[in-house]
DOZALUM-172574 format. One line per field, with one value per residue: x, y, z of N, C-alpha, C in turn. Coordinates in steps of 0.1 Angstrom, whole numbers. Atoms other than C-alpha are relative to their C-alpha. Example, Ala and Ser with C-alpha at 12.3 -4.5 7.8 and 13.67 -1.06 7.14 Angstrom:
<atoms>
n.c1 (9,-9)
n.c2 (-12,-11)
n.c3 (0,0)
ca.c1 (123,137)
ca.c2 (-45,-11)
ca.c3 (78,71)
c.c1 (9,-8)
c.c2 (12,11)
c.c3 (0,8)
</atoms>
This chain:
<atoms>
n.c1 (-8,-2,3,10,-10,-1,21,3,10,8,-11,-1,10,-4,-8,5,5,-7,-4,11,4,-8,1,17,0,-8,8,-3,4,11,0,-2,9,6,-4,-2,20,4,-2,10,9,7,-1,11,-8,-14,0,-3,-16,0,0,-4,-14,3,1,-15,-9,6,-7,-9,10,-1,8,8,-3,3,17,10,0,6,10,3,0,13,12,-2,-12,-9,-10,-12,-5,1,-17,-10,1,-14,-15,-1,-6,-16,-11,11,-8,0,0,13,11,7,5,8,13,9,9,16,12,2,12,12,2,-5,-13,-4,-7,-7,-6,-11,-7,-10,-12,-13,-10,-16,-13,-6,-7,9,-6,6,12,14,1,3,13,13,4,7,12,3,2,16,12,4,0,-12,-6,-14,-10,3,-9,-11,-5,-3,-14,-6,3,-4,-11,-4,-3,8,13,5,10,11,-1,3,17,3,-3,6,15,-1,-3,13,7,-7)
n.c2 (12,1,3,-10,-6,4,-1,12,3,17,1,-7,9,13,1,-7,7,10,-7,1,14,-2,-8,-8,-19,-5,-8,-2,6,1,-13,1,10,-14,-12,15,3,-12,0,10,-5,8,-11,2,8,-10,-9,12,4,-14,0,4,-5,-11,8,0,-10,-7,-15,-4,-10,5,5,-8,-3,8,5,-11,-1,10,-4,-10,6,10,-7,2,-13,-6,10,2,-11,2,8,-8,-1,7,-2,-11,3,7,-7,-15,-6,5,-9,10,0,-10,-1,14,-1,-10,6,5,-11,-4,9,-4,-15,-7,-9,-8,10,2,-12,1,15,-8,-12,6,2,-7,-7,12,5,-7,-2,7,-7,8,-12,-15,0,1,-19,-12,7,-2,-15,-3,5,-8,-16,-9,-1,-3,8,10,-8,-3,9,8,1,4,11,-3,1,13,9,7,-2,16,-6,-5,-8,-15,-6,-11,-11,-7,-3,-10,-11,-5,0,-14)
n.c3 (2,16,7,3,11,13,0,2,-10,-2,-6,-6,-10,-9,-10,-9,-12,-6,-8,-12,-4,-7,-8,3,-13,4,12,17,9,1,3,15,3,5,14,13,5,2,13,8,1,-8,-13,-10,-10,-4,-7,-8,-1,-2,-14,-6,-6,-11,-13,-11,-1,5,8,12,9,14,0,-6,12,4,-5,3,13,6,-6,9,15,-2,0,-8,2,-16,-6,5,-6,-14,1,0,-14,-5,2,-4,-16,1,10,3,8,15,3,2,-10,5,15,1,-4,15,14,-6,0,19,8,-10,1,-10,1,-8,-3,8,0,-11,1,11,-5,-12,10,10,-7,-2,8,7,10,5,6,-6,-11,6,12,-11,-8,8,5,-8,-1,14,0,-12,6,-2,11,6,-9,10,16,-8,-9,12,8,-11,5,14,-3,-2,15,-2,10,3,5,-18,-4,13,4,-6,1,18,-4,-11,6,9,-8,-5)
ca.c1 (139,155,130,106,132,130,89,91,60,46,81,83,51,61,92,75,51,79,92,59,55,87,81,41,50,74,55,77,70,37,40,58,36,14,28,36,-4,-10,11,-8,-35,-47,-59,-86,-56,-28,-49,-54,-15,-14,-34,-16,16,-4,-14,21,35,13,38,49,38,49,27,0,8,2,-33,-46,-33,-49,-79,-82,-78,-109,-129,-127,-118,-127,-111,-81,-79,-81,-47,-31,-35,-21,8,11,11,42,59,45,74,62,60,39,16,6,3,-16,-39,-49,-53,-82,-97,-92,-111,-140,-142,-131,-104,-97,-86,-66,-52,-37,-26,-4,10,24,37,57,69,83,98,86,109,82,59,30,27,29,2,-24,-21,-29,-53,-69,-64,-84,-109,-113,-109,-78,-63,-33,-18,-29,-8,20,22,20,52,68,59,75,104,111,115,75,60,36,5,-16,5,0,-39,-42,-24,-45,-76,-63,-58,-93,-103,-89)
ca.c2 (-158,-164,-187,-156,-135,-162,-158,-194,-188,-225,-235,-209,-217,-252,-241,-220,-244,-270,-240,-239,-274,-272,-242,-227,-196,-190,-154,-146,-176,-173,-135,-145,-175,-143,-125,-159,-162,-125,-125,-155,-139,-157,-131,-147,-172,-144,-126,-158,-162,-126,-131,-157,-140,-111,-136,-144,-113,-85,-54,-62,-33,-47,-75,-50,-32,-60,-71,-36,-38,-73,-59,-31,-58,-77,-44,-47,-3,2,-32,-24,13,-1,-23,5,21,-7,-5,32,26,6,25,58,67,44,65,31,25,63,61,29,42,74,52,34,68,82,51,59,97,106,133,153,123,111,144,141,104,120,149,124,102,129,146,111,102,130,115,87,97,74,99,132,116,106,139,155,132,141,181,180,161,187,219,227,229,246,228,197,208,215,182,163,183,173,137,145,161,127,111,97,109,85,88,87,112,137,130,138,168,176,169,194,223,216,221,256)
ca.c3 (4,-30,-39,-38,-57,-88,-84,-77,-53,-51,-42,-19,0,4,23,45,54,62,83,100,105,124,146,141,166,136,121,96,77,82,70,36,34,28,3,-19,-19,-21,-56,-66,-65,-32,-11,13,21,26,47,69,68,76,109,118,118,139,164,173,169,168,164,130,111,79,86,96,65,43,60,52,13,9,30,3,-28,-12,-11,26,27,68,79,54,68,105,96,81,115,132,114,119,158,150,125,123,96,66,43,24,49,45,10,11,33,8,-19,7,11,-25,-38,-11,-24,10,-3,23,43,14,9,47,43,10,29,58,31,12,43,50,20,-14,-42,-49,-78,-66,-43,-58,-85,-60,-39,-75,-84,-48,-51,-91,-72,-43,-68,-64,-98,-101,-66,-89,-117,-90,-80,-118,-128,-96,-109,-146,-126,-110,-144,-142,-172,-183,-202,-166,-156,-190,-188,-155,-158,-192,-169,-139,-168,-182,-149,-144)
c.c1 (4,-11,-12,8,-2,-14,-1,-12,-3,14,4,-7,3,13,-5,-8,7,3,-11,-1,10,-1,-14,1,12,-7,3,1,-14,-4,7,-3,-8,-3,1,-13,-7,6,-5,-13,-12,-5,-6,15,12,-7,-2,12,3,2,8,16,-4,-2,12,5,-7,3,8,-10,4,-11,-17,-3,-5,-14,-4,0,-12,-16,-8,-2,-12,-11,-8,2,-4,6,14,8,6,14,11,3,4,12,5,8,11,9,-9,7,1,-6,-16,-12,-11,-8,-12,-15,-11,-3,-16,-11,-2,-6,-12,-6,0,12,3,7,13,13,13,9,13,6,10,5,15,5,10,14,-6,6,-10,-15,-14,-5,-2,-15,-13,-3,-4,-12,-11,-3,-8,-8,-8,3,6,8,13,6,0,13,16,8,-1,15,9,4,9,18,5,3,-9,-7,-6,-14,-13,4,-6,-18,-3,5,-9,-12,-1,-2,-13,-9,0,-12)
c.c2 (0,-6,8,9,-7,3,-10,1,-8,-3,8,-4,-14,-5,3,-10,-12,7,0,-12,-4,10,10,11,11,14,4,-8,-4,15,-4,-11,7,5,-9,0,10,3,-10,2,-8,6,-5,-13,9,6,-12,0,11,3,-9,3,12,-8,-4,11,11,14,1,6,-3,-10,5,7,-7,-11,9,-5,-12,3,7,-11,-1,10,-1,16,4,-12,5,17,-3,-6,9,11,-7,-2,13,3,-8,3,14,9,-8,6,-12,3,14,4,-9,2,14,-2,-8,15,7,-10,-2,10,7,11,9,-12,-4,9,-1,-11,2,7,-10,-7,6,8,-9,-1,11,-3,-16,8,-4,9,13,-3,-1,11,8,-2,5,14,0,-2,11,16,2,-1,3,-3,-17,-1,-3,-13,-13,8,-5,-18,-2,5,-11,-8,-9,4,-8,9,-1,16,11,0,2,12,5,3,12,15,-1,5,13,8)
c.c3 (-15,-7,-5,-12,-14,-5,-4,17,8,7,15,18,6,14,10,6,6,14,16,7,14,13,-7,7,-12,-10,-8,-11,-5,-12,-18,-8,-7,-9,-10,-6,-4,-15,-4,0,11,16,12,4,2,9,11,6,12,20,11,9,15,11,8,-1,-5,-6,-11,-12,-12,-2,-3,-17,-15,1,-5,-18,-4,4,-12,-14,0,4,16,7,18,5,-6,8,17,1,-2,16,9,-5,4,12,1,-2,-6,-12,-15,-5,-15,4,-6,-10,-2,6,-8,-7,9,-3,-13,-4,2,-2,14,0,7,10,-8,2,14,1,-10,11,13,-9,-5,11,8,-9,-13,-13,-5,-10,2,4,-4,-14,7,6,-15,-5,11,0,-15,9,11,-7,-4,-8,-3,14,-7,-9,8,1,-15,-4,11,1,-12,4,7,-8,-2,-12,-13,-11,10,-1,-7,6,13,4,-14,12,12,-12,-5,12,3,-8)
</atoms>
């Protein structure tokens, strides 16, 4: 809605819940009821909102998508994985979602999981650096050094080079 656009949140919310008040079967206002609360740092009520949108409408994998992340905020990592999974079964081409769910297992030390969650990602979509940094961050952690390396200048050729990026590329070359 625009008034999300201004990051007039509170404003925001209050439409949404007129919206609801109006029609409660309505889940996309429940769904950016959500996200209003999830940038205000209101996760245990976005994820609420969340379900309520899944209750009326349970194939929206954006929804689905958005339960897992808030899942993951709240340290939540097999509920938040089990969401990204329902979104998946939805939209098995978000190239998000995928990502979203490697960062669950990369913060788990599950990296071979990870690893796979990255590769469907980038053969989705591969011009996001998020993406190529986490799969490198993922191959240091599992050995593999100079595919590591591969995948920070790949990051740098995107036009991402940050001071993350350099030091984990410093830390893949001390690794070698």
């Amino acid at each position: 809605s625009a008034l999300m656009k201004l990051c007039r949140y509170e404003q925001a919310i209050i439409c949404y819940n007129k919206a609801i008040e109006i029609n409660p079967r309505y889940a996309l206002a429940w769904y950016y009821k959500g996200i209003a609360s999830f940038i205000l740092g209101q996760y245990e009520k976005a994820l609420y909102y969340y379900d309520n949108a899944i209750n009326i409408v349970p194939s929206l994998a954006k929804v689905w998508q958005s339960r897992g992340y808030v899942l993951y905020k709240l340290a939540y990592f097999s509920d938040a994985i089990k969401s990204f999974d329902m979104a998946l079964e939805e939209n098995p081409l978000s190239a998000d979602t995928w990502y979203n769910k490697g960062v669950v297992f990369k913060n788990l030390g599950c990296f071979a999981e990870a690893l796979k969650a990255y590769d469907e990602a980038l053969n989705i979509y591969n011009f996001d650096h998020r993406y190529w940094n986490n799969k490198g961050v993922v191959l240091k952690n599992l050995g593999r050094y100079e595919e590591a390396l591969t995948c920070y200048d790949k990051v740098i050729l995107l036009g991402h080079m940050d001071i993350i990026v350099l030091n984990n590329k410093g830390n893949a070359f001390y690794g070698l």
